[in-house]
C-alpha positions in Angstrom: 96.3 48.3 158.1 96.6 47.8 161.8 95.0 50.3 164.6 98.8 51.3 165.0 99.9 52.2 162.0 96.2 54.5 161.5 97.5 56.2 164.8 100.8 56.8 163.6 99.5 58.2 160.3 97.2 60.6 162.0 100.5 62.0 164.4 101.9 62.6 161.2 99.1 64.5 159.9 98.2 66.5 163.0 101.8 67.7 162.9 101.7 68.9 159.4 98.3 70.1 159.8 99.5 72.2 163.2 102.2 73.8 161.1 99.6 75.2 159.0 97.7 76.2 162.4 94.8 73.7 162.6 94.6 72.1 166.0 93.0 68.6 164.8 91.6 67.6 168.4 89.8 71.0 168.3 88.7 70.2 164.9 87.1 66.5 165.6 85.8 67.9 169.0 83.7 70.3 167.1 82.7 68.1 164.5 80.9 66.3 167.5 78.4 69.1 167.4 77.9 69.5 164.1 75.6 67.6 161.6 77.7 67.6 158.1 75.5 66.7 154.8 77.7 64.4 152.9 77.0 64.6 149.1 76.4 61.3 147.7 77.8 62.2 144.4 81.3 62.3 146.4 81.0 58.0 145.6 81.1 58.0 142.4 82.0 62.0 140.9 78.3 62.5 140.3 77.5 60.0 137.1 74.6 58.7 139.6 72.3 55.8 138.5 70.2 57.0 135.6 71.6 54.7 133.6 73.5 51.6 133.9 77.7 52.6 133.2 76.7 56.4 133.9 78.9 58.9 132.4 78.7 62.4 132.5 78.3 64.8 129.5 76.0 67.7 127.6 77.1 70.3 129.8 76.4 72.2 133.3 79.7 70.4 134.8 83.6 69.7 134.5 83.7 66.0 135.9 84.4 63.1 134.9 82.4 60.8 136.4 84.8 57.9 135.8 87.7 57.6 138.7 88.8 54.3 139.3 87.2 52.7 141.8 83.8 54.5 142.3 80.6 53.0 143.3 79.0 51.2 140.7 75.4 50.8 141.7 73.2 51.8 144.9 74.3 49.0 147.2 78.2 49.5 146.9 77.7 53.5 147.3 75.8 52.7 150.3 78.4 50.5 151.5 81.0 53.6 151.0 78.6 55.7 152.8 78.5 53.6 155.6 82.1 53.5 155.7 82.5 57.3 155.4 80.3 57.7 158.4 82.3 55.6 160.5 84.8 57.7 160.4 83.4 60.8 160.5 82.6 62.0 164.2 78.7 63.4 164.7 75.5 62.4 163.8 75.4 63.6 159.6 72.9 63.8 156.5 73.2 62.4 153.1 72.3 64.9 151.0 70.9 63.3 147.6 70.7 63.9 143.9 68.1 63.4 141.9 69.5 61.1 139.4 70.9 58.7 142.4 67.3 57.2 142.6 66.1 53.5 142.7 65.6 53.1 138.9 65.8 49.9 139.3 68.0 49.7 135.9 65.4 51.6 134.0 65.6 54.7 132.3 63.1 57.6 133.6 63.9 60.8 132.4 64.3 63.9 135.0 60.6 65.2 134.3 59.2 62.0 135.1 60.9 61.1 139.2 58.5 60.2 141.5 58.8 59.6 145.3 58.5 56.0 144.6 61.7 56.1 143.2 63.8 57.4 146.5 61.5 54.8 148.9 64.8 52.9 149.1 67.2 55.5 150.5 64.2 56.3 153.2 64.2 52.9 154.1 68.1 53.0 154.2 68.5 56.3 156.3 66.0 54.9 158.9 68.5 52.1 159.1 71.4 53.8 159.5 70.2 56.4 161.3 70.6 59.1 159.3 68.7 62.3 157.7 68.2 62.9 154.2 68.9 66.3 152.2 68.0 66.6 148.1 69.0 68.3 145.3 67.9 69.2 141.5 70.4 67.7 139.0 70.1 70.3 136.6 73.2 69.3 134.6 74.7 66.8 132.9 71.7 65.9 130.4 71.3 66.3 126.7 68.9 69.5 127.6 71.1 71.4 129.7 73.8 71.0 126.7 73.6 74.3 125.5 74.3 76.1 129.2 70.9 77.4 129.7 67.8 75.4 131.8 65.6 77.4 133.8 67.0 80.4 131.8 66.7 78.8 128.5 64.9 80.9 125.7 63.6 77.2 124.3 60.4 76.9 126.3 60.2 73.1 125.7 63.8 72.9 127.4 62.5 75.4 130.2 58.9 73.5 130.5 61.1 70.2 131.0 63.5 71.9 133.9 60.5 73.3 135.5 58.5 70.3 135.9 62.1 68.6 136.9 62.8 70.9 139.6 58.9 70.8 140.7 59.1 67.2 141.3 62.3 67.5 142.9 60.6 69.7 145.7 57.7 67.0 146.3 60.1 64.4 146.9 61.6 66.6 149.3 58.7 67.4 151.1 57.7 63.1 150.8 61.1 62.4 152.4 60.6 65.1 155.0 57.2 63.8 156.0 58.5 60.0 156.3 61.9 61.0 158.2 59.7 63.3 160.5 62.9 65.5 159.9 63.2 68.8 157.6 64.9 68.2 154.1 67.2 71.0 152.7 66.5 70.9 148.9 68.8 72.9 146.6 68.3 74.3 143.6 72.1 74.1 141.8 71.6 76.7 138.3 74.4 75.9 136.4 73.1 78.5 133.4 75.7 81.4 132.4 77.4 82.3 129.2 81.4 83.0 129.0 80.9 85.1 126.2 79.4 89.2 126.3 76.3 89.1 124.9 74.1 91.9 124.2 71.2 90.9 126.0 71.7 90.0 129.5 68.1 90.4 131.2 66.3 88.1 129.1 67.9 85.2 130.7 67.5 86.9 133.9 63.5 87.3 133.2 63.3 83.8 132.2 64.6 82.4 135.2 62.9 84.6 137.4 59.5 83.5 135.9 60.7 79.8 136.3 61.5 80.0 139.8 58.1 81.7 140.2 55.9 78.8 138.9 58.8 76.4 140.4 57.6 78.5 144.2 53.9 78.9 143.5 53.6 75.2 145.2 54.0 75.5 149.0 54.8 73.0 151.5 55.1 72.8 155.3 58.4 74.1 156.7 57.9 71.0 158.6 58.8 68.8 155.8 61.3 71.0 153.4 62.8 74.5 153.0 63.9 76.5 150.5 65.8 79.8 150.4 65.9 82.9 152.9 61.9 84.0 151.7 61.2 80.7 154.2 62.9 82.0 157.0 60.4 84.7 157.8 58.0 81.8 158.2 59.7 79.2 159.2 59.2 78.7 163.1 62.6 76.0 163.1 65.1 78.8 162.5 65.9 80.9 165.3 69.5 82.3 164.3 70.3 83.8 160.4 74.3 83.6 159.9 75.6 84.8 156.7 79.4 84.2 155.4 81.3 83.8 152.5 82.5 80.5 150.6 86.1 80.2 151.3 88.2 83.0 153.5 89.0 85.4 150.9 85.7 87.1 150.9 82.1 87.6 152.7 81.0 89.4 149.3 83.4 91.6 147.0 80.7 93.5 145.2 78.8 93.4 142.1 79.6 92.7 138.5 81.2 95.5 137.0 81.0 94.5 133.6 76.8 94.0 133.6 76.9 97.6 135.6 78.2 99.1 132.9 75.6 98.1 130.4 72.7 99.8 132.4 70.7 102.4 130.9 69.6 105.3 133.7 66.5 103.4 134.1 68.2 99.7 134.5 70.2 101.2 137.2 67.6 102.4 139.5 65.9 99.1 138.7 69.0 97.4 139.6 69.4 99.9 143.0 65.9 99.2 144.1 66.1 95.5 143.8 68.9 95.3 146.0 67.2 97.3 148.4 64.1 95.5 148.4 66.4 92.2 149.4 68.2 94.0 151.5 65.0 95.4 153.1 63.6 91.7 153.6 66.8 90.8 155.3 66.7 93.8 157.7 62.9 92.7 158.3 63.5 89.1 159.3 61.9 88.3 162.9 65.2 86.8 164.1 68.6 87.8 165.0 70.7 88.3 161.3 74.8 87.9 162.2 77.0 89.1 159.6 80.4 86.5 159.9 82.5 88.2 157.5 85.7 86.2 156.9 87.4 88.4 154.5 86.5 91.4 151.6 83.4 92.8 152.4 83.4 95.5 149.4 80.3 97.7 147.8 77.2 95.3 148.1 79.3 93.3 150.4 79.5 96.0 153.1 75.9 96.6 152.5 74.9 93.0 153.0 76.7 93.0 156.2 75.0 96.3 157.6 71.3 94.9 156.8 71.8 92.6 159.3 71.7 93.0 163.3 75.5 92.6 163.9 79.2 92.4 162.4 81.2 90.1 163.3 84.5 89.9 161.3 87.9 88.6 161.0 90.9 90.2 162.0 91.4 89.9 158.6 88.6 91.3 157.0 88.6 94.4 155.0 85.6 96.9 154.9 84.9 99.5 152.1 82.4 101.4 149.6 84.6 101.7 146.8 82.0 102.7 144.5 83.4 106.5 143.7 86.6 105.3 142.2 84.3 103.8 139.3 82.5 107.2 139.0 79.4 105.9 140.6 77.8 105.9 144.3 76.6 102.7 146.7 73.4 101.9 145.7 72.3 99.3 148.0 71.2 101.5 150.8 75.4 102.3 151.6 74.9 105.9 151.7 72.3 105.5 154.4 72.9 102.7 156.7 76.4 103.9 156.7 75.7 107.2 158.0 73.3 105.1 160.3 75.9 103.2 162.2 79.1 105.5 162.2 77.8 109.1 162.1 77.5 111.4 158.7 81.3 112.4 158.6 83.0 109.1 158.8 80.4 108.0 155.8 81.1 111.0 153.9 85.1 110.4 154.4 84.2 106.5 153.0 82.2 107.2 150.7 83.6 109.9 149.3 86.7 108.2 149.4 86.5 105.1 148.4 89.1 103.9 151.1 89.0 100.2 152.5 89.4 99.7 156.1 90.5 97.2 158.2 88.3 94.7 160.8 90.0 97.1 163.7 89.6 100.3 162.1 85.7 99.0 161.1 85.0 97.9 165.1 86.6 101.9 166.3 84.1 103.8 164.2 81.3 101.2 164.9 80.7 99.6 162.4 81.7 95.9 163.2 81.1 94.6 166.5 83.4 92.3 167.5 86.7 91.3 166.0 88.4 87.7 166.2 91.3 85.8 164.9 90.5 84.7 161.7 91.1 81.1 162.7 88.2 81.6 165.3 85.5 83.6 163.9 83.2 80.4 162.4 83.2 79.2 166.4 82.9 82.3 168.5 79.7 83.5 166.1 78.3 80.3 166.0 78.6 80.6 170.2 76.7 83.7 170.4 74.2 82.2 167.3 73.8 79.5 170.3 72.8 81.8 172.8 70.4 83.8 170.8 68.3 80.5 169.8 68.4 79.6 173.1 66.5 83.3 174.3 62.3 84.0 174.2 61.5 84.3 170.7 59.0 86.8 171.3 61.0 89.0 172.9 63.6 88.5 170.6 61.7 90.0 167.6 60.3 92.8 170.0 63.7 93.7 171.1 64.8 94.1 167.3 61.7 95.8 165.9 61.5 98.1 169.2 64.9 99.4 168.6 64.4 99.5 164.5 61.3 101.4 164.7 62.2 104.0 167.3 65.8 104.7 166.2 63.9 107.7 164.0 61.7 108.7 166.3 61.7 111.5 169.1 62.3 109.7 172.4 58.7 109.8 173.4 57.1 108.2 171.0 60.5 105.3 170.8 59.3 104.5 174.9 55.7 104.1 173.9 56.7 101.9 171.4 58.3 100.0 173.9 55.5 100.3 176.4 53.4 98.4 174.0 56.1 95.8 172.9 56.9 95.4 176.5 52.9 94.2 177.1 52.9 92.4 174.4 55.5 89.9 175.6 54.1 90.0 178.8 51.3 87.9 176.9 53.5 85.8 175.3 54.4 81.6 176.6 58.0 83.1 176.6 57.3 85.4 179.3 55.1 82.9 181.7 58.2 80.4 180.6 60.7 82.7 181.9 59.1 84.0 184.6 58.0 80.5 185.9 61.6 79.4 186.0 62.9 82.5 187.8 60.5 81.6 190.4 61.3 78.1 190.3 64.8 78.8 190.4 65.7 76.7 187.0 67.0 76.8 183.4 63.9 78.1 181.2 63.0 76.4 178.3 61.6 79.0 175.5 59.4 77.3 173.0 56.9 80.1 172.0 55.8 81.1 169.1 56.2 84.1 167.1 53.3 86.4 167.3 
């Protein structure tokens, strides 16, 4: 196909796609600063290279794995790649699965990777240029065939996805180190049940202790990260932003039907957990934006009022629905609530179960700003920007000053930030920031958190 006929092809597109309201010169201009981790199962609809003529079965995932034309080994899905990211604008990641390693057409079993057996992609991404992400390939294997892994009341099968998702996390760390670049690794859980049974926390228990054991082994943030317990620690990430998957909904609440299995003292379990999480969040030493892009119901709205601000789309509906199933917010709504808009408007919410819109939310203060629904991902992102780009220190002293005192008489709120205040004045931040007032230049924050 001939450069012109690819150009008229993309005027076609970029009409329909501006009927729909998608500027596609915005879009690639954007793309520019933004590094996209490509799924390498995307070559060959994750059958990987386990086994020679891979095909996916026993559970965890409704694929195929055998489209026409898919790579068939390592070297023709790194051709692909290559091809993919010549056409992509930006500098991207491959983000990897664990059965895509270098077997070199032997069989090892998930509980038995090593590092060794991804030295080929490291050799490949320094090549090309690129950064590596990994993943746990939980699925898809003759012991995830009865829909339970981690979660599995077999402790052979749960010993075996363990040590599977342990290993997975050193390789992670092993790429990080020899990329001199962080590795995401994800953990997908692909363990559930379509039916009702009796006994829902078992599973629930069995994961948790999993995950525990999988967590007890640390490595530096340097090299890999896990989940939001990291970002409290990890000196890398300077801006939290949390959204929902899609546009329909940040959060839309919690499962009704598990709820209304609790016994009194499940409930309060249930109630404090959330609040511890919620708690965490609220504790974090960075800025937390809420980027809510559609329902933000129940634990939703909750979520979204544990962190610093709301940003939402004009779209976006707000509410604590909770009375019209006979129960009240547990999540800390009743308090945070009355918090941010005053004791009357929570009681009318709450007592109400009405849902608001993004407008009605930003007049009683609850959401900051408000933006067209098309623009919210890029105006948050702009102000996420400019928040990394502030003293760190001060930062954290700002939030906590302002947390800290909002209960207490004014007084004691000043000294709090009479001792915050010195505090920075300690910090590299402050002789940064200082120094280039003086100087009459940009400053370039790169303390540490204290």
């Amino acid at each position: 196909m001939s450069s012109s006929d690819i150009e008229k092809l993309y005027q076609l597109a970029e009409e329909k796609y501006f009927q729909a309201g998608i500027d596609t010169k915005r879009a690639l201009n954007l793309l520019h600063g933004i590094s996209l981790s490509i799924h390498c199962w995307q070559g060959d609809d994750i059958a990987g290279f386990e086994r020679t003529q891979s095909n996916l079965g026993d559970g965890g995932i409704q694929v195929t794995g055998n489209y026409p034309g898919k790579a068939r080994n390592l070297d023709e899905l790194r051709k692909d790649l290559k091809k993919v990211y010549s056409l992509i604008p930006g500098n991207h990641r491959l983000n990897l699965h664990a059965i895509y390693g270098d077997f070199a057409g032997k069989y090892v079993d998930r509980d038995s990777i090593t590092p060794e057996h991804f030295a080929s992609w490291i050799e490949w991404a320094e090549q090309e240029n690129l950064k590596l992400d990994f993943n746990a390939t939980c699925f898809s294997h003759p012991k995830a065939a009865a829909g339970y892994t981690l979660s599995s009341r077999d402790k052979a099968i749960r010993t075996f996805w363990i040590e599977h998702v342990k290993r997975c996390r050193q390789i992670s760390a092993f790429i990080g180190q020899k990329l001199k670049d962080t590795v995401v690794h994800n953990i997908w859980i692909p363990d559930g049940s379509k039916d009702m049974p009796a006994d829902r926390w078992q599973p629930r228990k069995l994961l948790k202790m999993s995950l525990d054991e999988i967590f007890s082994q640390e490595y530096p943030a340097a090299q890999m990260k896990d989940a939001l317990e990291k970002v409290a620690s990890d000196q890398s990430i300077k801006v939290l932003i949390l959204t929902g998957e899609g546009d329909k909904a940040f959060v839309a609440g919690a499962d009704i039907a598990v709820m209304s299995a609790f016994s009194p003292l499940e409930g309060r379990s249930f109630s404090r957990q959330g609040q511890e999480v919620l708690f965490q969040l609220e504790a974090l030493p960075i800025p937390v934006i809420a980027c809510v892009n559609g329902f933000a119901l129940g634990g939703g709205i909750e979520i979204a009022m544990a962190c610093d601000f709301i940003y939402a789309a004009d779209s976006a509906k707000f509410g604590q629905p909770e009375i019209t199933l006979g129960i009240i917010p547990g999540f800390g709504g009743t308090q945070r609530l009355s918090r941010l808009v005053g004791k009357s408007m929570a009681k009318e919410l709450c007592m109400t179960g009405a849902m608001i819109s993004a407008q009605e939310a930003k007049d009683i203060g609850l959401v900051n700003k408000v933006f067209p629904k098309e623009a919210l991902w890029e105006e948050t992102m702009k102000v996420g920007k400019a928040l990394a780009s502030k003293g760190r220190v001060s930062i954290r002293a700002v939030k906590d000053t302002i947390e800290r005192g909002y209960d207490q008489d004014l007084r004691t709120g000043c000294y709090m930030e009479s001792d915050a205040f010195g505090i920075c004045l300690a910090s590299e931040d402050a002789r940064e920031g200082m120094g280039a007032f003086l100087e009459k230049r940009e400053a370039e924050f790169k303390g540490k958190l204290l």
